[in-house]
Rosetta silent file (secondary structure, phi, psi, omega in degrees, C-alpha in Angstrom):
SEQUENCE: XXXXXXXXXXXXXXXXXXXXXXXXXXXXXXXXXXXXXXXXXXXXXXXXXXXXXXXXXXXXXXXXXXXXXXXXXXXXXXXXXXXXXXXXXXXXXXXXXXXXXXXXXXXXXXXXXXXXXXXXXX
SCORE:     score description
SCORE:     0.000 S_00000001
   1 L     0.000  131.257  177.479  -16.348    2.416    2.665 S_00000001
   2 L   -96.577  147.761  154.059  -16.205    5.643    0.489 S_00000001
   3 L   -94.134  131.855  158.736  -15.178    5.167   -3.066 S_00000001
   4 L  -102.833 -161.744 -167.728  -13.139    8.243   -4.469 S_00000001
   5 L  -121.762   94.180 -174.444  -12.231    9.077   -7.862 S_00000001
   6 H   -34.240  -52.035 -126.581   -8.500    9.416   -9.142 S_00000001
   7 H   -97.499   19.421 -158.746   -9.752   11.904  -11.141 S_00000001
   8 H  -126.726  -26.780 -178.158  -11.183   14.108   -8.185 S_00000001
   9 L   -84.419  115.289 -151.726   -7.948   13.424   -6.334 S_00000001
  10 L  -107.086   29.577  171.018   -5.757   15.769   -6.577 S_00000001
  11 L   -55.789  -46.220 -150.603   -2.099   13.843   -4.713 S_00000001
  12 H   -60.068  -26.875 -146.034   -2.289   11.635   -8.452 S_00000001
  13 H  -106.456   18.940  163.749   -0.991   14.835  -10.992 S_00000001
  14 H  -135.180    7.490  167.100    2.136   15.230   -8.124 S_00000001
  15 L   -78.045  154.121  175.181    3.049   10.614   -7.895 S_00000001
  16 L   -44.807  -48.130 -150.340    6.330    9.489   -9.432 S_00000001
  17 L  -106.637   17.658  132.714    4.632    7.385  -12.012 S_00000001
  18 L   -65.658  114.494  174.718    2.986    9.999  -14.082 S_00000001
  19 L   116.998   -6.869  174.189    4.176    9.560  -17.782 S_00000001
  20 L   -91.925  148.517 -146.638    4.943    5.393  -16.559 S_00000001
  21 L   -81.840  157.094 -169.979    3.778    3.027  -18.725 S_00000001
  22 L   -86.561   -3.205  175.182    0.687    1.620  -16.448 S_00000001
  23 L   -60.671  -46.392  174.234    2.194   -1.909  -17.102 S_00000001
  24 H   -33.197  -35.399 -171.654    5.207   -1.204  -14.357 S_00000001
  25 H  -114.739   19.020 -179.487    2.336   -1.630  -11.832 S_00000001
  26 H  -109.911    5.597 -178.208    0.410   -4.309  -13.081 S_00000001
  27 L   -12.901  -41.935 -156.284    2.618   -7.210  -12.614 S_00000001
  28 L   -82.298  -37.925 -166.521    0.510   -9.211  -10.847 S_00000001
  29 L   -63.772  -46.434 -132.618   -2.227   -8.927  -13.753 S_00000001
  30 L   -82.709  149.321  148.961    0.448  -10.054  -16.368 S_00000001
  31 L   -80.168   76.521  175.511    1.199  -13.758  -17.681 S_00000001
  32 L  -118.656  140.232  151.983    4.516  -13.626  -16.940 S_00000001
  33 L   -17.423  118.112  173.971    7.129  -15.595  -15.741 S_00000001
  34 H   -30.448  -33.899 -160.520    7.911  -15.584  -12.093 S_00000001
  35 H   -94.166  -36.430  166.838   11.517  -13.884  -12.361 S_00000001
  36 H   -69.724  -34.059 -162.360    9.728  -11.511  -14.741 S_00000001
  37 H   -64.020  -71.926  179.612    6.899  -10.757  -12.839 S_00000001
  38 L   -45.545   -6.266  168.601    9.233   -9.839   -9.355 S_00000001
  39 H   -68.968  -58.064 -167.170   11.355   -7.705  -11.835 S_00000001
  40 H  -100.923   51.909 -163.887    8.885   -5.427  -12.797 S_00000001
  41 H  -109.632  -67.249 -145.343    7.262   -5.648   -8.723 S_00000001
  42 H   -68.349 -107.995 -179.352   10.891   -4.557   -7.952 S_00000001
  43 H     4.397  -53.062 -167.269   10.528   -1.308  -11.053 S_00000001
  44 H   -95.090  -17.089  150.501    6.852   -0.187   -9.591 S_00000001
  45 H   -99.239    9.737 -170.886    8.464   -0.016   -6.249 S_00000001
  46 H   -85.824  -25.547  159.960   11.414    1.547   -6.509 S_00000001
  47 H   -68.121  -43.282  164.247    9.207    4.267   -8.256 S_00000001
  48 H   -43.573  -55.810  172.726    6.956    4.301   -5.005 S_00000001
  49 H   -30.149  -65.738 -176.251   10.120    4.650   -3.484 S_00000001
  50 L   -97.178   27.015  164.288   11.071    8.388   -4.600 S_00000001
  51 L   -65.421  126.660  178.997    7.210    9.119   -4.729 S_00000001
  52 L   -80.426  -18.255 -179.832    6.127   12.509   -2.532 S_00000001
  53 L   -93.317  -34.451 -156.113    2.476   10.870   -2.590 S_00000001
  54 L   -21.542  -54.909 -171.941    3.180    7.079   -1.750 S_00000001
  55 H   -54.323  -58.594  172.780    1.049    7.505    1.389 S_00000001
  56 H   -47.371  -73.690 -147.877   -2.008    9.095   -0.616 S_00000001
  57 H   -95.610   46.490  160.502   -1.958    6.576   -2.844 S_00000001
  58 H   -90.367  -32.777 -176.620   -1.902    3.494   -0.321 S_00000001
  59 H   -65.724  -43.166  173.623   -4.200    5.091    1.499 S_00000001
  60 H   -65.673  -36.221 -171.075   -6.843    5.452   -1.477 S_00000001
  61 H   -61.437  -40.771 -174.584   -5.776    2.026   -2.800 S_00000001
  62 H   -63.424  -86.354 -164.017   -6.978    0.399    1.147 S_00000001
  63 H   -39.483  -30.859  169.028   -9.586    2.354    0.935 S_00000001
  64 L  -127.742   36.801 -174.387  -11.266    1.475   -2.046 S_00000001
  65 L    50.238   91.858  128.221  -10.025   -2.106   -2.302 S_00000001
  66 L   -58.273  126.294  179.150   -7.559   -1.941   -5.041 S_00000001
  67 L  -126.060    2.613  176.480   -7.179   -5.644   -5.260 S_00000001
  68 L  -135.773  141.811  175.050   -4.230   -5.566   -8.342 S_00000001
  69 L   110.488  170.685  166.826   -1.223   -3.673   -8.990 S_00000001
  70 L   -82.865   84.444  176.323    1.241   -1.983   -7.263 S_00000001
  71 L   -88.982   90.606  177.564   -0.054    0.872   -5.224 S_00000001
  72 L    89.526   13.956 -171.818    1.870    3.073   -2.693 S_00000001
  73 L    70.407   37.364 -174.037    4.605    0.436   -3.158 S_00000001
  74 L  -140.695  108.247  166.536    2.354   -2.410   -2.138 S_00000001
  75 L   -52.421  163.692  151.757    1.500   -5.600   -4.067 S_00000001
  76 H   -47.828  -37.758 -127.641   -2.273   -6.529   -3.437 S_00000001
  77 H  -105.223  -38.437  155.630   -1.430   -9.451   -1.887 S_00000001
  78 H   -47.106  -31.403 -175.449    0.625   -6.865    0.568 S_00000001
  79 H   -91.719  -36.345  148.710   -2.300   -4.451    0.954 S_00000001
  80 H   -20.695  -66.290 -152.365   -4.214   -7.407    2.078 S_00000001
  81 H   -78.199  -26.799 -175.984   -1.860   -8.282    4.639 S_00000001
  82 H  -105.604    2.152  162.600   -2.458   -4.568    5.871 S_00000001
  83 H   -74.927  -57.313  149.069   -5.906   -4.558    5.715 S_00000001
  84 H   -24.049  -78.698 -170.805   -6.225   -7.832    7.943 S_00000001
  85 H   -50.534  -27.872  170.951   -4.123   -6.306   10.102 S_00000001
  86 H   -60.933  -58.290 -131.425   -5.651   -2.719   10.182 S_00000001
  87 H   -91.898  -31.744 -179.470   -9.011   -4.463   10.973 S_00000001
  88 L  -104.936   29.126  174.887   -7.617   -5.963   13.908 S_00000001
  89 L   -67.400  155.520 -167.105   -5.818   -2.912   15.618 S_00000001
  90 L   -96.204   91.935 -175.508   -6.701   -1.885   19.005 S_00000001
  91 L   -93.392   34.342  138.773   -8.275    1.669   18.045 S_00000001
  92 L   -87.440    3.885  174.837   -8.070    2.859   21.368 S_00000001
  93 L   -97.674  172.836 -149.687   -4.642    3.938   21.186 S_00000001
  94 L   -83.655    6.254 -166.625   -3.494    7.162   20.367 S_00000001
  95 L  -116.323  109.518  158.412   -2.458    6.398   16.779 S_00000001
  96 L   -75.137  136.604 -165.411   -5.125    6.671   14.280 S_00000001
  97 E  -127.181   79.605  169.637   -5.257    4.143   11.815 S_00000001
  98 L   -92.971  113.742 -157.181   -6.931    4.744    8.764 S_00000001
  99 L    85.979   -2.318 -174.001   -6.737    2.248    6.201 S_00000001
 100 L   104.634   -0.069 -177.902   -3.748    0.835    8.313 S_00000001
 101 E  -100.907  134.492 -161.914   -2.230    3.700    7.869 S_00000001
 102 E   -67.409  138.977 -176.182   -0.079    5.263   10.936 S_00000001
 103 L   -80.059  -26.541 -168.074   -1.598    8.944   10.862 S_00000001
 104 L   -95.706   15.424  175.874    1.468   10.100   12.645 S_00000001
 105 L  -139.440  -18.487  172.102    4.373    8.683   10.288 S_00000001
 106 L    65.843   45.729 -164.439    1.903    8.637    7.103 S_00000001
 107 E  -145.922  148.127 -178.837    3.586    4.885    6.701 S_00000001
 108 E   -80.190  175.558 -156.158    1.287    1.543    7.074 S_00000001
 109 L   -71.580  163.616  168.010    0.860   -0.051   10.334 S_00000001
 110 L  -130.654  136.849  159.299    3.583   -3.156   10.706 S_00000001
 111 L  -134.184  128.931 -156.952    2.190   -5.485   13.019 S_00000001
 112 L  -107.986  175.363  172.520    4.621   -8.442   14.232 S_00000001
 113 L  -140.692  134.081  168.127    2.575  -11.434   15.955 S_00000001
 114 L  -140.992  159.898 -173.210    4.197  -12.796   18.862 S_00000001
 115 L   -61.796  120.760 -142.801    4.018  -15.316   21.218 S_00000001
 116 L   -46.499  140.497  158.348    1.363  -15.311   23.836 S_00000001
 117 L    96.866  -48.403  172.136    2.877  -13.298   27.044 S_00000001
 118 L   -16.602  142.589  175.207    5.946  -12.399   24.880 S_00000001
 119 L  -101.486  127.933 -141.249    7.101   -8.880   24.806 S_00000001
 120 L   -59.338  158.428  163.369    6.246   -7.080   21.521 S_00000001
 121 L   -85.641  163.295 -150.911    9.439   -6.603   19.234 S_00000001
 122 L   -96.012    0.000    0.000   11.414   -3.581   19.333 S_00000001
């Protein structure tokens, strides 16, 4: 695992959420209410949303374990889920997946689980 350095990167000074208060993406950290907490989930991703970087910074958040916050429009507990999943892709196929991320859509991997002998979904 490399660690980089926000401050080295240079994707962060062209994200959405420069000038956003850094609370919008801490939800998870916060002692909040449930209804509160998915409110401001719902805020830090709709900013991810019209982000031109979102991709950088899922990919650095995977990358260096980010284990709180919103990142790339990903809870942790979401980044997790794509990290698992990343770890068990079949890296012989033509799609590189670094961090979980599809190299050729710059979007994380979705992996469905289906039933053995089932045919994958469509």
């Amino acid at each position: 695992m490399t660690t980089t350095s926000l401050r080295t990167s240079e994707w962060v000074h062209r994200a959405a959420c420069v000038g956003v208060s850094p609370e919008t993406f801490s939800s998870e950290d916060l002692p909040a209410s449930g209804t509160v907490r998915r409110s401001t989930t719902a805020a830090a991703k709709a900013v991810c949303a019209m982000c031109p970087v979102s991709a950088e910074c899922l990919r650095y958040a995977l990358e260096n374990r980010v284990e709180y916050g919103v990142w790339g429009g990903f809870t942790g507990a979401e980044r997790q889920q794509i990290a698992r999943s990343a770890r068990g892709v079949d890296r012989s196929t033509d799609r590189s997946t670094d961090g979980g991320i599809d190299r050729s859509t710059d979007r994380p991997l979705r992996r469905h689980r289906s039933a053995p002998g089932a045919a994958p979904p469509r």
